[in-house]
N, C-alpha and C positions, 0 to 999 in steps of 0.2 A: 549284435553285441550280446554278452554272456551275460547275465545278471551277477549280481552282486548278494554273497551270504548275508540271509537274514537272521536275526535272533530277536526273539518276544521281550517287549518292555520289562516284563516280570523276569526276565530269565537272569539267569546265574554269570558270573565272569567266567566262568566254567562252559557255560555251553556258549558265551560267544568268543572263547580261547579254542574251542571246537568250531562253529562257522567261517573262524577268521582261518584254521589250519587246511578247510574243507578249498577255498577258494586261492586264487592267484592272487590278488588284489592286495593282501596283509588287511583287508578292514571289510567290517560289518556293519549291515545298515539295520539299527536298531527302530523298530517298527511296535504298532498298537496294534491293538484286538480286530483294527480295521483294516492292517498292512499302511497305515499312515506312518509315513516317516518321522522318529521322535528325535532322533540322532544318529550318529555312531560312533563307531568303539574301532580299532586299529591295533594293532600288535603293538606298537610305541604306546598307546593307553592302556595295555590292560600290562603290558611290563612298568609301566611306572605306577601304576596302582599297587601290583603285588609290592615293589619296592618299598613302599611308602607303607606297608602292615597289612595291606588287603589279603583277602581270603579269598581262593578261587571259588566260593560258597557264596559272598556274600552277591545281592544284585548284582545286574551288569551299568544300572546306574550309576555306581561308583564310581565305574571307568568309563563310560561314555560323555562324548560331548553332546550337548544339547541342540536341536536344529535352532537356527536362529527365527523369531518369530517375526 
């Protein structure tokens, strides 16, 4: 099985609008300084992000869901 695009907790909507175009899937799995899963982010989350004022600059936290703890 093919892994799944990653992008850094600190990263930008921007560079996981790049990991999510990079793979098949439409989503990213949003990962820590350890490669620990924090979340992820999906093509459907980072377009309702921009919708709602977001800025492809600002975190990718903005558009990410949170893993459940």
């Amino acid at each position: 099985m093919k892994s799944l695009p990653t992008v850094g907790v600190d990263g930008t909507i921007r560079e996981a609008m790049a990991a999510i175009d990079a793979g098949a899937a439409e989503i990213s799995v949003v990962v820590d300084a350890l490669n620990r899963v924090q979340g992820t982010v999906t093509d459907g989350d980072v377009r309702r992000g921009l919708l709602r004022g977001g800025d492809p600059h600002h975190p990718v936290a903005a558009a990410a869901r949170r893993r459940a703890a």
